[in-house]
Backbone as CSV, one residue per row, in Angstrom:
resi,resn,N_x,N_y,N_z,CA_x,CA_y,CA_z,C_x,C_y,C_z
1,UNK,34.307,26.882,28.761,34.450,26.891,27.302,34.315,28.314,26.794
2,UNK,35.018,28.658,25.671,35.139,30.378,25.526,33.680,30.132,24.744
3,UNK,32.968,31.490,24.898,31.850,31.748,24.178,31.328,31.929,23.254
4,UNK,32.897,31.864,22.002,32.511,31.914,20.774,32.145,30.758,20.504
5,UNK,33.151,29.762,20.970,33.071,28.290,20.673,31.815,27.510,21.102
6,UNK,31.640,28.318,22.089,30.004,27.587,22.541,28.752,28.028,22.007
7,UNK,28.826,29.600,21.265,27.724,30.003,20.108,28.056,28.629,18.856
8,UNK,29.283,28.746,18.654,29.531,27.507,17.248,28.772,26.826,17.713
9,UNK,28.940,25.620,18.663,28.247,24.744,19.045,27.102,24.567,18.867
10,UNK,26.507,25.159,19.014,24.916,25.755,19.655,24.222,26.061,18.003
11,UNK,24.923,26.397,16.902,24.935,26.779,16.020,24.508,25.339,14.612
12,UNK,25.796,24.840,15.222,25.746,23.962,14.677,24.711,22.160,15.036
13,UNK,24.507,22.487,16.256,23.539,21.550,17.197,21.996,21.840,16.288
14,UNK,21.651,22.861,16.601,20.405,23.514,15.849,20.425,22.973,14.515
15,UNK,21.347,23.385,13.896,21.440,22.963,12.220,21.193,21.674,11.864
16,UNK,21.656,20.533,12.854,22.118,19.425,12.594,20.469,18.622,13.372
17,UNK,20.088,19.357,14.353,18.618,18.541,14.639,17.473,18.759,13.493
18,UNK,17.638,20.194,12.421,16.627,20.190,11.528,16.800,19.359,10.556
19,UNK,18.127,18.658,10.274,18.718,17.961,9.367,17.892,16.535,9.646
20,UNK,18.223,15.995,10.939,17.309,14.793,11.645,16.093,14.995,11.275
21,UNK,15.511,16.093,11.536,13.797,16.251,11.600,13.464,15.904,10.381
22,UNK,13.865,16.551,9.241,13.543,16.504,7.778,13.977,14.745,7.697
23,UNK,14.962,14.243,7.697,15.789,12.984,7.385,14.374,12.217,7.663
24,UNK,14.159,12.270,8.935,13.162,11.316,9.558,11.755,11.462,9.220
25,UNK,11.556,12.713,8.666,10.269,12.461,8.034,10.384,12.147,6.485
26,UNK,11.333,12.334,5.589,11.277,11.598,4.367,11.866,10.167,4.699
27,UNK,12.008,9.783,5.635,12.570,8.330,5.466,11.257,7.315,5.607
28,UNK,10.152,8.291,6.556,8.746,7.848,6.964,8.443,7.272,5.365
29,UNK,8.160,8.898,4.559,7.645,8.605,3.454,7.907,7.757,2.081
30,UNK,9.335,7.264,2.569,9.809,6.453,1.524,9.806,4.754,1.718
31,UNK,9.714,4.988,3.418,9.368,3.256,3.733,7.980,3.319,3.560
32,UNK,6.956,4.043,2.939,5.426,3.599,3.003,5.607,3.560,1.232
33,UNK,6.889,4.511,0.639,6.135,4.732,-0.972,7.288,5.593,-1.658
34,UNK,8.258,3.802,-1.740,10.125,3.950,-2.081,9.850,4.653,-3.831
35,UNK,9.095,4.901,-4.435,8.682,5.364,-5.577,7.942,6.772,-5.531
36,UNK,8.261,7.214,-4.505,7.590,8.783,-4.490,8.771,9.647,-5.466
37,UNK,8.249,10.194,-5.972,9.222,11.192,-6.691,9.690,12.088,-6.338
38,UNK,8.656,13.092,-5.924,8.598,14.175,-4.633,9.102,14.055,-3.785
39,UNK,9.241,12.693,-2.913,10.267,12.240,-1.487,11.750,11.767,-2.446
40,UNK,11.772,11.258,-3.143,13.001,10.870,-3.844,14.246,12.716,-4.146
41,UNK,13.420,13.163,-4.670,14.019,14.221,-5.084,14.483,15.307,-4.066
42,UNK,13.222,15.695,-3.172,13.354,16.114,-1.637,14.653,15.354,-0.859
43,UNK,15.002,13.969,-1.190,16.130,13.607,-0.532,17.255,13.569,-0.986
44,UNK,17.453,14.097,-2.562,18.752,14.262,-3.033,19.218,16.096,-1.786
45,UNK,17.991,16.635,-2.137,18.721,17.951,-1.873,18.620,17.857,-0.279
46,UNK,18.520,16.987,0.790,18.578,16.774,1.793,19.917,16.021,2.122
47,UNK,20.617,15.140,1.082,21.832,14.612,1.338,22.271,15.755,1.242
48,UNK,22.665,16.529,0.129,23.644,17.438,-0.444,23.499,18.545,0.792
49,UNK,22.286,18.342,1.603,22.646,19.597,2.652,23.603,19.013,3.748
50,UNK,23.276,17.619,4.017,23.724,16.902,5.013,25.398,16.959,4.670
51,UNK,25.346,16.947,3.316,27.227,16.937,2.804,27.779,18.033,2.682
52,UNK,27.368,19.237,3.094,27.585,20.357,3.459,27.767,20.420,5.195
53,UNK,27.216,20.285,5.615,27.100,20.295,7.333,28.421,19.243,7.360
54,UNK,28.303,18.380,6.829,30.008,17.093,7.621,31.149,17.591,6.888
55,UNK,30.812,18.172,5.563,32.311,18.942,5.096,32.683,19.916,6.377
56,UNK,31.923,20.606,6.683,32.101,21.934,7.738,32.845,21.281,9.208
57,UNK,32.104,20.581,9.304,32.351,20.228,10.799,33.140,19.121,10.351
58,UNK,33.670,18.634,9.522,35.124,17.848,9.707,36.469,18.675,8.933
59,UNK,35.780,19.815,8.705,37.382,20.709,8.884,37.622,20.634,7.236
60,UNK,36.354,19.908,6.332,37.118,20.011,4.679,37.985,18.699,4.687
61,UNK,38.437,17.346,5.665,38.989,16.593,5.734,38.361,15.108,4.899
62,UNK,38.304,14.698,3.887,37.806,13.570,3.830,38.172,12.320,4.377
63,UNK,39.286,12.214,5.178,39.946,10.983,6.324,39.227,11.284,7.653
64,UNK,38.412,12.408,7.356,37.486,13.082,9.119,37.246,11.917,9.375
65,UNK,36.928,11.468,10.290,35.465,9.970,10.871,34.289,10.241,9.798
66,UNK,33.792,11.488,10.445,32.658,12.313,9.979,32.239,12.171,8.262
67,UNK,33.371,12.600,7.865,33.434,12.130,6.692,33.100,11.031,5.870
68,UNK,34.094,10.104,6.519,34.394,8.709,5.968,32.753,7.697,6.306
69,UNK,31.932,8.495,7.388,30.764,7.826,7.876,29.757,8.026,7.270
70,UNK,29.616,9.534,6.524,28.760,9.851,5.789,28.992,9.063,4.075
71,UNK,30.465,8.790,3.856,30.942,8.466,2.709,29.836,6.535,2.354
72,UNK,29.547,6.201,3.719,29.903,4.731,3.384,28.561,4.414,4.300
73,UNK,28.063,5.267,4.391,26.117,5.383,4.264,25.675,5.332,3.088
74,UNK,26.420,5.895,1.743,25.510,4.996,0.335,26.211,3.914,-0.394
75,UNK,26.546,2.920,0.987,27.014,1.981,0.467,26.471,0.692,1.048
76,UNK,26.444,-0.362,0.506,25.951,-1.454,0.445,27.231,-2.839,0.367
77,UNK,27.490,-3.081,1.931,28.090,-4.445,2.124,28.042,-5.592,1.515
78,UNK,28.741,-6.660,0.967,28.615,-7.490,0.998,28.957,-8.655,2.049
79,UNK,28.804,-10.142,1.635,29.060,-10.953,2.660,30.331,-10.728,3.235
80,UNK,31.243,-10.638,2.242,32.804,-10.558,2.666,33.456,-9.196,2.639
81,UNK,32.110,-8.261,2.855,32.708,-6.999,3.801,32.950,-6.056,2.450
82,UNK,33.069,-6.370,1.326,33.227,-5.349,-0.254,32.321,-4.694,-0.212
83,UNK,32.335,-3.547,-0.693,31.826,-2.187,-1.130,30.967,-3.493,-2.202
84,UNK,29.473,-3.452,-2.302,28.570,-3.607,-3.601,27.461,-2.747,-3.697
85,UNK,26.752,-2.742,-4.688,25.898,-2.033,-5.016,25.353,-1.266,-3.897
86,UNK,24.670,0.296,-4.314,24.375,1.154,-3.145,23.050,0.600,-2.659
87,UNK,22.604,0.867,-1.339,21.819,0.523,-0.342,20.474,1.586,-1.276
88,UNK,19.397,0.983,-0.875,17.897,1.663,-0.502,17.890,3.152,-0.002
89,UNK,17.109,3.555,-0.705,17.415,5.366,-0.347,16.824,5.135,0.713
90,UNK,15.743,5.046,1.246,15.106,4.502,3.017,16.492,3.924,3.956
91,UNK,17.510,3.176,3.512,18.029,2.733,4.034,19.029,3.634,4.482
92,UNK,19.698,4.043,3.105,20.620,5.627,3.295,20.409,6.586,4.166
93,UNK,18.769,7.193,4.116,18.662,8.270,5.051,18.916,7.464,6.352
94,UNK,18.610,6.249,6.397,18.737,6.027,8.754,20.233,5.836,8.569
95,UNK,20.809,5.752,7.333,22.295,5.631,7.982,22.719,7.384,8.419
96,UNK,22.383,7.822,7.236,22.907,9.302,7.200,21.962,9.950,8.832
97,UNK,20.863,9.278,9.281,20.460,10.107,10.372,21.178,9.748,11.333
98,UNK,21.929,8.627,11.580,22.734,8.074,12.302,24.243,8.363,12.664
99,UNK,24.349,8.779,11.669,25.709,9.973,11.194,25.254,11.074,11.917
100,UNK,24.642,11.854,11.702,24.010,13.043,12.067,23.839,13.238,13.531
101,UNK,23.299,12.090,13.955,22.988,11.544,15.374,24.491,11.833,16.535
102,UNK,24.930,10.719,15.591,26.461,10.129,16.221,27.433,12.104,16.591
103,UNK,26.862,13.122,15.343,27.703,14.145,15.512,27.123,14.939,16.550
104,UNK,25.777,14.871,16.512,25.091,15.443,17.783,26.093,15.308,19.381
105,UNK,26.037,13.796,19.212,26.807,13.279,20.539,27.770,13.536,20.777
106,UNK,28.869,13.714,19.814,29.935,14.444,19.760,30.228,15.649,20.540
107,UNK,29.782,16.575,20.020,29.134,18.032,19.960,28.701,18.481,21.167
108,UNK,28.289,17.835,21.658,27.000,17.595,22.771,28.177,17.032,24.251
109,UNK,29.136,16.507,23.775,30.332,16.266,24.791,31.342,16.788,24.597
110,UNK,31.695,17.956,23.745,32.481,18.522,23.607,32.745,19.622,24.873
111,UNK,34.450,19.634,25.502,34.991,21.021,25.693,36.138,21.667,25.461
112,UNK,36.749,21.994,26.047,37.970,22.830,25.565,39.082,21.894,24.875
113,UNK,38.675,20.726,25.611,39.980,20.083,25.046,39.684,18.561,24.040
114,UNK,38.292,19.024,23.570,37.598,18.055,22.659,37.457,18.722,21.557
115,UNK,37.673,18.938,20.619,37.207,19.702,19.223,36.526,18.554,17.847
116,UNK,35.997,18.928,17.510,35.552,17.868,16.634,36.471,18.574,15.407
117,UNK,36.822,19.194,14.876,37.517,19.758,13.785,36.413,20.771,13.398
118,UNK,35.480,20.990,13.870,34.786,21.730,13.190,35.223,23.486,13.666
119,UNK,35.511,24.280,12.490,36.084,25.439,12.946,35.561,26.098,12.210
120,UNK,35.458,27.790,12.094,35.240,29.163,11.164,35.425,28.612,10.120
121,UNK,37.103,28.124,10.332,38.170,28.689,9.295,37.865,27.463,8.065
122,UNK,36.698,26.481,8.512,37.066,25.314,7.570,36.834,26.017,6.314
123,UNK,37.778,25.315,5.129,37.304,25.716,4.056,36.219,25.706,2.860
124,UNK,35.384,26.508,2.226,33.838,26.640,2.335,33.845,26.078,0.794
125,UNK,33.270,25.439,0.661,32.573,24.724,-0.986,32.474,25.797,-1.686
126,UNK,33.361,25.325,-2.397,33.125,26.258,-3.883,32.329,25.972,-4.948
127,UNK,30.932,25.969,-5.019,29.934,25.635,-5.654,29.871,26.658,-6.845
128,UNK,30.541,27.859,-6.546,30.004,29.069,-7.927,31.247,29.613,-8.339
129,UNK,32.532,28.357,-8.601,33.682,28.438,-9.089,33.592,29.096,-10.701
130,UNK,32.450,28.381,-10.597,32.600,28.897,-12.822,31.378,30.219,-12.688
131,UNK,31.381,30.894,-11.865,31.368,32.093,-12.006,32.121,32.860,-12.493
132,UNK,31.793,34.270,-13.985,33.066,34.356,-14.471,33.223,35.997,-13.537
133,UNK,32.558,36.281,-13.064,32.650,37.644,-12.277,32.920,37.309,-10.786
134,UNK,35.155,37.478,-11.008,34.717,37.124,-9.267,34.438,37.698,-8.378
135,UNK,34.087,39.266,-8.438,33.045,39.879,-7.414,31.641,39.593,-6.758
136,UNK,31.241,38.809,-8.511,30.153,38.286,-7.950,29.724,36.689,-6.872
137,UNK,31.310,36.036,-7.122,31.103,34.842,-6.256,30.446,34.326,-5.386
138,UNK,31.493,35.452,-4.181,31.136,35.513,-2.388,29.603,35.724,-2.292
139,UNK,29.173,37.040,-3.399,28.033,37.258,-3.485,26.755,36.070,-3.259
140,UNK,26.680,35.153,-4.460,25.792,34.055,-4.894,25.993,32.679,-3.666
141,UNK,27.383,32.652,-3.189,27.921,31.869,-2.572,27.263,31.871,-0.562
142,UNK,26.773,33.404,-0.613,26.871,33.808,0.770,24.859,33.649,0.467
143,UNK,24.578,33.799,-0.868,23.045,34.166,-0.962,22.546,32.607,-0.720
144,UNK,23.461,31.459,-1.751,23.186,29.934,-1.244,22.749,29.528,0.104
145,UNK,23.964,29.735,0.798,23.484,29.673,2.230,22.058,29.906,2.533
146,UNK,21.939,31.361,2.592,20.445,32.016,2.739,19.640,31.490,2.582
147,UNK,19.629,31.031,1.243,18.451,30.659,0.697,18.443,28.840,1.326
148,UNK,19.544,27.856,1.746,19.214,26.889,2.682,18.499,27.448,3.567
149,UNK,19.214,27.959,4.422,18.686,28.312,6.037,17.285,28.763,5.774
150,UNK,16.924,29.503,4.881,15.164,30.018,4.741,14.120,28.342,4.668
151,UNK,14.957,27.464,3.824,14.305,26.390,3.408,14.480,25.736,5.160
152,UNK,15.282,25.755,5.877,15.229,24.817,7.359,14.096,25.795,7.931
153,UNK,14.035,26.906,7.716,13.103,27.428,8.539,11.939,27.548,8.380
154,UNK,11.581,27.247,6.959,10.360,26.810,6.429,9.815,28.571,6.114
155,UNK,10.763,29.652,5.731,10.421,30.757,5.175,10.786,30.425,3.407
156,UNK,9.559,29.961,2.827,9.430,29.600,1.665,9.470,31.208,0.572
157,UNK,8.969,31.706,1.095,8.872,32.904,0.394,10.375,33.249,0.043
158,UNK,10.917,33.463,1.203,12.467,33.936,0.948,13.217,32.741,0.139
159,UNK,13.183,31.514,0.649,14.121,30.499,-0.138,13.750,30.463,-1.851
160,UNK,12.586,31.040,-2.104,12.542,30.774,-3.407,12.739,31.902,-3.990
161,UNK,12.461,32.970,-3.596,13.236,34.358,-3.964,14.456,34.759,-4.299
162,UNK,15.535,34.244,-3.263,16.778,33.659,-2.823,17.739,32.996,-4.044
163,UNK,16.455,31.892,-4.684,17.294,30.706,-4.959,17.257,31.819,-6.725
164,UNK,15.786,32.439,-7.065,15.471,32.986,-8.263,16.547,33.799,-8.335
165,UNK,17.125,34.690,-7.636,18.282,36.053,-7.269,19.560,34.795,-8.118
166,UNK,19.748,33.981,-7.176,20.937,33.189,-7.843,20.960,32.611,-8.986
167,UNK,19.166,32.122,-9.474,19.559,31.547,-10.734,19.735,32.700,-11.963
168,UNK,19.239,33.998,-11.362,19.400,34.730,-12.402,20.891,35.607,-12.578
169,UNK,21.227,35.845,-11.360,22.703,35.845,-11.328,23.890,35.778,-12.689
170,UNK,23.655,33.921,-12.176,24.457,33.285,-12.666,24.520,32.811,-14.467
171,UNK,22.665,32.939,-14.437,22.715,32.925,-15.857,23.151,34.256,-16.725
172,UNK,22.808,35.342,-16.222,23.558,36.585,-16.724,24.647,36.553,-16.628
173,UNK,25.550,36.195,-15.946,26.966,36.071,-16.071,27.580,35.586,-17.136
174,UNK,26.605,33.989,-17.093,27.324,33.451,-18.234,26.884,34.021,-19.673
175,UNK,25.674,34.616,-19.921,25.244,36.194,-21.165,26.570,36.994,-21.286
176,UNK,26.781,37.429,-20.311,27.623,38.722,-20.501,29.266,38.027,-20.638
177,UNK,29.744,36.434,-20.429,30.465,36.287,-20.294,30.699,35.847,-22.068
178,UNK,29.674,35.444,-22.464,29.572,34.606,-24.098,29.791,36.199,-25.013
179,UNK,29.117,37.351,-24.093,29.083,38.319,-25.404,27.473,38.775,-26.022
180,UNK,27.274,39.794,-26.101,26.206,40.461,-27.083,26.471,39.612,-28.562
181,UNK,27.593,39.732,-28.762,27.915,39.619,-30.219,27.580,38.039,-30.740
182,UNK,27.926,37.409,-29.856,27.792,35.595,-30.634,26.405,35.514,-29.625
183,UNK,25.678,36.029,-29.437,24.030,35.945,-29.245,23.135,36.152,-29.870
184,UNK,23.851,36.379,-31.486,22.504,36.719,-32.353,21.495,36.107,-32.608
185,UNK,22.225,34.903,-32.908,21.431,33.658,-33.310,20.964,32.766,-32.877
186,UNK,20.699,33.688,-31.224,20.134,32.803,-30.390,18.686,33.723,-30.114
187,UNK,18.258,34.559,-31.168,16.775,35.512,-30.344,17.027,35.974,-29.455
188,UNK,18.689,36.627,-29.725,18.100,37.887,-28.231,17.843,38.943,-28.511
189,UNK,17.305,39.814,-27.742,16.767,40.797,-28.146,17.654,42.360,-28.379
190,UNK,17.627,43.415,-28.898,18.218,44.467,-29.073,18.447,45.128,-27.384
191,UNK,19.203,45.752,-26.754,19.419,46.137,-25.628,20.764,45.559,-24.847
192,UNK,20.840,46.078,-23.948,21.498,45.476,-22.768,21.300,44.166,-22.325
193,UNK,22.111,43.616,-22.120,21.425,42.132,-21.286,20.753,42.189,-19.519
194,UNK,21.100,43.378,-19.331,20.545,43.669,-17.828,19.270,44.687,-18.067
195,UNK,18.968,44.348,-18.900,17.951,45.201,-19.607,16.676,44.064,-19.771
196,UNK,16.967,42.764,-20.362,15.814,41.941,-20.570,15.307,41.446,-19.458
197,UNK,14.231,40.872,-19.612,13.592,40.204,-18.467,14.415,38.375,-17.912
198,UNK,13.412,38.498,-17.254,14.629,37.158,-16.228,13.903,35.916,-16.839
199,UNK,12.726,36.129,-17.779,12.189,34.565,-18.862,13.321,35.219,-19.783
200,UNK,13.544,36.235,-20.432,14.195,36.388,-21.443,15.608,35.958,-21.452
201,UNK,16.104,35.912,-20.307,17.785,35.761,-20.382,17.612,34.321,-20.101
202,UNK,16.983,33.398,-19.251,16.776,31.973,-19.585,16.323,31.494,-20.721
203,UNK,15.862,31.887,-21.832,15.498,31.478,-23.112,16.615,31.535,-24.126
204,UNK,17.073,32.723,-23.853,18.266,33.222,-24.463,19.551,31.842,-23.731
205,UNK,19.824,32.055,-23.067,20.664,31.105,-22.161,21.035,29.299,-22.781
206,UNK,19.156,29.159,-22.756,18.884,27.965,-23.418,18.686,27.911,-25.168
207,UNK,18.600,29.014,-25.288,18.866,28.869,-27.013,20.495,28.559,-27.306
208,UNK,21.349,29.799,-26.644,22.485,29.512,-27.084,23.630,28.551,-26.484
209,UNK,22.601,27.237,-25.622,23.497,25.949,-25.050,24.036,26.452,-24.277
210,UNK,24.049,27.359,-23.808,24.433,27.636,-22.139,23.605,26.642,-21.044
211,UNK,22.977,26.632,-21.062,21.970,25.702,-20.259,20.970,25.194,-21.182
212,UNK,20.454,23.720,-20.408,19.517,22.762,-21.170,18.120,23.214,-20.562
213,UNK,16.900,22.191,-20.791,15.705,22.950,-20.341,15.343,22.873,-19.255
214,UNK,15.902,22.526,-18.171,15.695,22.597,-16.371,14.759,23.497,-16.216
215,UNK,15.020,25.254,-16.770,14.089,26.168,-16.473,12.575,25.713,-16.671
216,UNK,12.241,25.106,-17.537,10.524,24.758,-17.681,10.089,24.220,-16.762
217,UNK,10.842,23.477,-15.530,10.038,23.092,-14.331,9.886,24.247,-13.118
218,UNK,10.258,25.229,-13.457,10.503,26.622,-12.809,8.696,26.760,-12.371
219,UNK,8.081,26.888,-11.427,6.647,27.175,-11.588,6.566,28.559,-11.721
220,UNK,5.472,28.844,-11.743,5.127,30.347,-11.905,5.559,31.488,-10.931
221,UNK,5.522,31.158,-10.054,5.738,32.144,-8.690,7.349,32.248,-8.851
222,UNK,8.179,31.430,-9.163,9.420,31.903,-9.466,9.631,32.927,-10.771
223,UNK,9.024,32.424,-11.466,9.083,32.797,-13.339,8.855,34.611,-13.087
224,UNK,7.817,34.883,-11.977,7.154,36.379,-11.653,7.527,36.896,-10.462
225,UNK,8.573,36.448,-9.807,9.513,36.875,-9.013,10.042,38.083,-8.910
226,UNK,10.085,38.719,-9.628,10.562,40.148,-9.677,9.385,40.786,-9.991
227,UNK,8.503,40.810,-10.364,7.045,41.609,-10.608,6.206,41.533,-9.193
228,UNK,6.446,40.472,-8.050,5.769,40.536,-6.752,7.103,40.486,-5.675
229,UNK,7.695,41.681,-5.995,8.965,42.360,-5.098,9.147,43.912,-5.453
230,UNK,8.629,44.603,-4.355,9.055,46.058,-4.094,10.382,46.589,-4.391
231,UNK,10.346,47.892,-4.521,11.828,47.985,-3.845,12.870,47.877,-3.018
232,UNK,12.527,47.279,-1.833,13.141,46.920,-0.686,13.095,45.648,-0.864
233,UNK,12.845,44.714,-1.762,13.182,43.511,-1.725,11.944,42.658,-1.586
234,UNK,11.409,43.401,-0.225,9.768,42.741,-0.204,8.922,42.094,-1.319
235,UNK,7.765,41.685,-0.642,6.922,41.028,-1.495,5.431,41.898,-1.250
236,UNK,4.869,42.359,-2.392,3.719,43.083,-1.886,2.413,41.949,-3.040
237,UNK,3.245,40.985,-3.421,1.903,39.985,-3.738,1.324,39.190,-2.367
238,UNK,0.023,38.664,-2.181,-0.249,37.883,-1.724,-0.365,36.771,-1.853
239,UNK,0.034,36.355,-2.928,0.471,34.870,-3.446,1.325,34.244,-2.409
240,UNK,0.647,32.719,-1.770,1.737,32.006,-0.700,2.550,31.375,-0.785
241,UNK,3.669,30.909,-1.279,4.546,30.385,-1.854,4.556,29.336,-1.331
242,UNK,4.626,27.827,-1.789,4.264,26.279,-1.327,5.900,25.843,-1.109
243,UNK,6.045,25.283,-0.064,7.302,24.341,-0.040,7.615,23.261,-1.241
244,UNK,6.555,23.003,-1.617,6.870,22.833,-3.450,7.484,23.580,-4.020
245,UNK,6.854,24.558,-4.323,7.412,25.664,-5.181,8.846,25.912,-4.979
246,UNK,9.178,26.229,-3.689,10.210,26.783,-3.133,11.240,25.597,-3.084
247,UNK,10.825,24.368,-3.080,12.189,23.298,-3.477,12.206,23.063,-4.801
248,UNK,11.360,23.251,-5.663,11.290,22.808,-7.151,12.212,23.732,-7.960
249,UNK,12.119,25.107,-7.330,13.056,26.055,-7.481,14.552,25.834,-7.380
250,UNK,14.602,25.552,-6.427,16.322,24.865,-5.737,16.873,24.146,-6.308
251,UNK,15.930,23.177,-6.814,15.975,22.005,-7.754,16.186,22.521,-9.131
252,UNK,15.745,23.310,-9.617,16.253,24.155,-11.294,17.639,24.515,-10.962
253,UNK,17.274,25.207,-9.624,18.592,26.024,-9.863,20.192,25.469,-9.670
254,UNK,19.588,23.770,-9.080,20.899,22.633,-9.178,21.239,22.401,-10.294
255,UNK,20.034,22.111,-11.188,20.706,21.512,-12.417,21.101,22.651,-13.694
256,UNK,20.432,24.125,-13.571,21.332,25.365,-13.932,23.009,25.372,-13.767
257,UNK,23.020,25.249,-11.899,24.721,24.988,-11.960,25.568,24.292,-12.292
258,UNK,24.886,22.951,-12.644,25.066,21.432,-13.268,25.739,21.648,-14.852
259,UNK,24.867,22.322,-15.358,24.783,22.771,-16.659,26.083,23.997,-16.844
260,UNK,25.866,24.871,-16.264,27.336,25.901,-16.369,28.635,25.462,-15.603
261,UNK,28.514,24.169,-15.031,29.926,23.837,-14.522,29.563,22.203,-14.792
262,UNK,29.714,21.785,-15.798,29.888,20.134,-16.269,30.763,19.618,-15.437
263,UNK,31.799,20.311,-14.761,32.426,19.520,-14.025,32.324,18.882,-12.577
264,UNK,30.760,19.760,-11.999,30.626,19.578,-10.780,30.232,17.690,-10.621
């Protein structure tokens, strides 16, 4: 097998067992306590990673297998075989780990003349389409990633750093995209907009209906994100950043993009 194809592999094997690991421990916590909020919410942004990984590795195809298997894991049979109401989120994740599973095996028997569709070239989610700076796209688009992979690796510090870089990004974009001028009357302040602080351009943001109030679940360690970062990016606070923190973050910064692209 050529060696690029077998780094992919290897690449994607890794990715797809942390996917299991996580799956299987919120599925624990939801068959003891289907009303956790914290596990409920933890498993939206655990599908949406999982629907990232089967877009990739089925090539962007929604007729993939891959696809169509993950599609009809939040679904709920009836007697005579109809699509009815969606299944038990407990129930969803063992389908979706089962999916996950099934691609392992795949993967795992793959060689030269087995491909699962999964390639480079598949084409990559455009999540930061209503970005109005398209220089800045690739940018926010390549930092997303990042800031997943920090969250599989359980480098909390970085994923919430990561996710703060993007939400502030994107909310300046959409500042500079509305105008100085029709911001009066929203309390912003005299200056530059790359000039205010990163509470200030979310207030501003949310005054002038650019975004709703998502930011108030922002905890603190995000909110002061740029005051415990050096110049090199570092962190010279000793503040430890909680895997709370660092998904609650992720979690603003979904429904931020929610909010500047109604259409997602």
């Amino acid at each position: 097998m050529d060696q690029s194809l077998r780094s992919q592999i290897e690449i994607y094997l890794s990715h797809l067992n942390v996917l299991i690991q996580r799956g299987s421990s919120l599925r624990e916590t939801l068959e003891n306590d289907p009303s956790n909020q914290q596990a409920i919410a933890a498993t939206r942004a655990w599908q949406e990673d999982c629907g990232v990984t089967i877009n990739q590795l089925s090539g962007g195809s929604k007729a993939h297998w891959l696809a169509r298997a993950f599609s009809e894991s939040f679904l709920m049979r009836s007697a005579g075989g109809q699509a009815a109401e969606g299944a038990p989120p407990d129930e969803i994740v063992r389908r979706l780990i089962a999916v996950l599973e099934q691609a392992v095996r795949t993967l795992t028997q793959m060689d030269d003349g087995a491909i699962v569709s999964a390639s480079t070239q598949a084409p990559a989610p455009h999540r930061f389409d209503f970005v109005h700076n398209l220089e800045l796209r690739p940018v926010v688009e390549q930092a997303y990633a990042d800031s997943r992979l920090a969250m599989e690796q359980e480098q909390y510090d970085v994923a919430l750093r990561t996710s703060c870089g993007i939400l502030e990004a994107i909310v300046t974009d959409a500042l500079e995209h509305k105008g100085l001028g029709t911001l009066g009357g929203s309390d912003a302040p005299a200056g530059k907009i790359a000039d205010w602080s990163f509470e200030t351009r979310l207030a501003v943001a949310e005054a002038a209906g650019l975004i709703r109030g998502g930011c108030a679940r922002l905890p603190a360690a995000a909110r002061t994100y740029r005051d415990s970062s050096d110049g090199d990016g570092g962190r010279h606070s000793k503040t430890i950043i909680s895997e709370r923190d660092a998904r609650l973050t992720g979690q603003v910064l979904h429904v931020v993009m929610r909010d500047l692209d109604p259409g997602r």
